[in-house]
N, C-alpha and C positions, 0 to 999 in steps of 0.2 A: 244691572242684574234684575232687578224691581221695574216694571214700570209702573207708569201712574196708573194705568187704567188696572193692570194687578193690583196696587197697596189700595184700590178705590173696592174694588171685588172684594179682597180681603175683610174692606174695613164697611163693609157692607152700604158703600156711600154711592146716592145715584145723582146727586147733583154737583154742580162747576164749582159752588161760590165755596168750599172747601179746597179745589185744586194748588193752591198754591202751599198751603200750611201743611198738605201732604207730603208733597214735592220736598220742604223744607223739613219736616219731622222722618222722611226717608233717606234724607243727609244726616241728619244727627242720629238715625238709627242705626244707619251703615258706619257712623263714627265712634258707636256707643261699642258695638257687637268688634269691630275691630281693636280696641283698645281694650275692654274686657277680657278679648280672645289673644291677646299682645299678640295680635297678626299683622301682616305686611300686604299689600296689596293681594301677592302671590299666593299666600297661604290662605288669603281670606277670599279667593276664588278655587282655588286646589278645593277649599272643603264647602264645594256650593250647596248642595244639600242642607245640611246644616248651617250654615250664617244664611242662608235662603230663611230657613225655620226663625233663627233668633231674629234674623231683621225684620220680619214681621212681627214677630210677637212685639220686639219693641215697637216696630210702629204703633201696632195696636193699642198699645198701653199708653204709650205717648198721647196717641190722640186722643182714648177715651178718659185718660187723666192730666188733661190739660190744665187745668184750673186748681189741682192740690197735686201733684204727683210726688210718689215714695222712691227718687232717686237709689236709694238704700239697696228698696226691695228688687226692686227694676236692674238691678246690678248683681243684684244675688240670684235671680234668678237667669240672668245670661248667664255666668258664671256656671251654674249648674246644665246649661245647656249647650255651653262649649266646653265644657272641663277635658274631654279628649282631646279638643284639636289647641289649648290655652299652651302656648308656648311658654318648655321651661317648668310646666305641671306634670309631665311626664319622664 
């Protein structure tokens, strides 16, 4: 859905020696936003605009709060950004 060279544009990064922790922080971002969103593969492509949105913002966050991150917040605010498509919320 993401590629590297997107979540690197995104996350405003123009060099390599990041590419890997991206890679990995765009796995657990696409695993955060689907578990938040209780979607299934399907669903969590059905609404790509939006998990598009949330999966970067979690990357964002992920990456720029690597070293203390607010798991909480970071959950509360997917939540409030998938609240339409959160299976079972509607």
């Amino acid at each position: 859905m993401i590629t590297l060279n997107e979540a690197k544009n995104y996350l405003r990064v123009d060099h390599e020696e990041d590419d890997k922790l991206i890679l990995q922080l765009l796995d657990t971002a696409k695993s955060l936003v689907k578990d938040v969103g209780r979607m299934d593969e399907e669903k969590f492509t059905c609404f790509e605009d939006v998990t598009r949105t949330a999966v970067l913002f979690a990357l964002g966050y992920l990456y720029e709060n690597r070293s203390k991150p607010d798991y909480h917040g970071l959950t509360m605010s997917l939540r409030s950004i998938l609240f339409a498509q959160r299976e079972g919320v509607v």
